[in-house]
N, C-alpha and C positions, 0 to 999 in steps of 0.2 A: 353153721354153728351159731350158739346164740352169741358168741364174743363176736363175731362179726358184723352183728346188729350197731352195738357201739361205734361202727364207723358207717352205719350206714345214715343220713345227715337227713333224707326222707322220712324214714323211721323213727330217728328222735324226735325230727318235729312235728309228727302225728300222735305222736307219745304225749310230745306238749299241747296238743289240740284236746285228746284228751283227758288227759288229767287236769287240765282249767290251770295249769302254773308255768311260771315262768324257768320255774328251775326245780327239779327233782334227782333224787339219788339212783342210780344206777349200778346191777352189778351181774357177773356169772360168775356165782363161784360153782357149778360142776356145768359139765359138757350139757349142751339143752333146756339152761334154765338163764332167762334172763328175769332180773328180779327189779323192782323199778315204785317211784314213791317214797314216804319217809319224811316228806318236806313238813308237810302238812300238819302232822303232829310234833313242830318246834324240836327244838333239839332232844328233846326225849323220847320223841317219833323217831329223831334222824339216831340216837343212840340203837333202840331195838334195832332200828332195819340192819347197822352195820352190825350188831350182835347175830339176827337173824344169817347175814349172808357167811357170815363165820362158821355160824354153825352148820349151814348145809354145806359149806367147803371144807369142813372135817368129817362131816358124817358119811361126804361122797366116798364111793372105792376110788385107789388111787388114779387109777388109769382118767375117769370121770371129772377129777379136779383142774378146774381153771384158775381162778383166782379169787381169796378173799375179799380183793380191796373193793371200794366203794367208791363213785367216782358222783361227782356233782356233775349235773347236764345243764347248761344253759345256751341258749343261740341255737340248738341242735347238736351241739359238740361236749364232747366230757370236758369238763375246764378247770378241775382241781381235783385230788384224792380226798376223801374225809372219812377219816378214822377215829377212834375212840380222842386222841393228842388232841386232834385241832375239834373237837365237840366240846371235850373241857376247857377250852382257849376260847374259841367260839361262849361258853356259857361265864366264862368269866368277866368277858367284854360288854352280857349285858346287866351284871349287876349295877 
């Protein structure tokens, strides 16, 4: 399954090889789909993507659904959740 990718630590850091960054967002929200990126276009890249992965976790049949959240990868490992809360926390820290 694509959720088992997330732990797989080869995998993410070929992910990070390449997409050229040090840290990108990560998700599967239905069975078979790992979804990945979002950095690059600042927090309003990183807004869409967790919109994005929302959407294909509602729109999946239910059997199909894994998870909405969106997890930040850095080192090869998921290392934080980021959701809509901490993107507007995240955007108020850089005014």
């Amino acid at each position: 399954y694509a959720a088992e990718l997330l732990l797989d630590r080869d995998h993410l850091d070929k992910i990070h090889e390449l997409l050229g960054a040090k840290g990108y967002l990560a998700a599967v929200p239905r069975r078979g789909r790992l979804l990945v990126g979002g950095v690059g276009g600042g927090i309003e890249g990183m807004k869409a993507f967790v919109a994005h992965a929302r959407i294909e976790h509602d729109a999946a049949p239910a059997g199909d659904r894994i998870s909405p959240v969106s997890l930040f990868v850095r080192d090869g490992a998921p290392t934080a959740v980021v959701g809509e809360l901490q993107l507007i926390a995240l955007a108020a820290t850089q005014r």
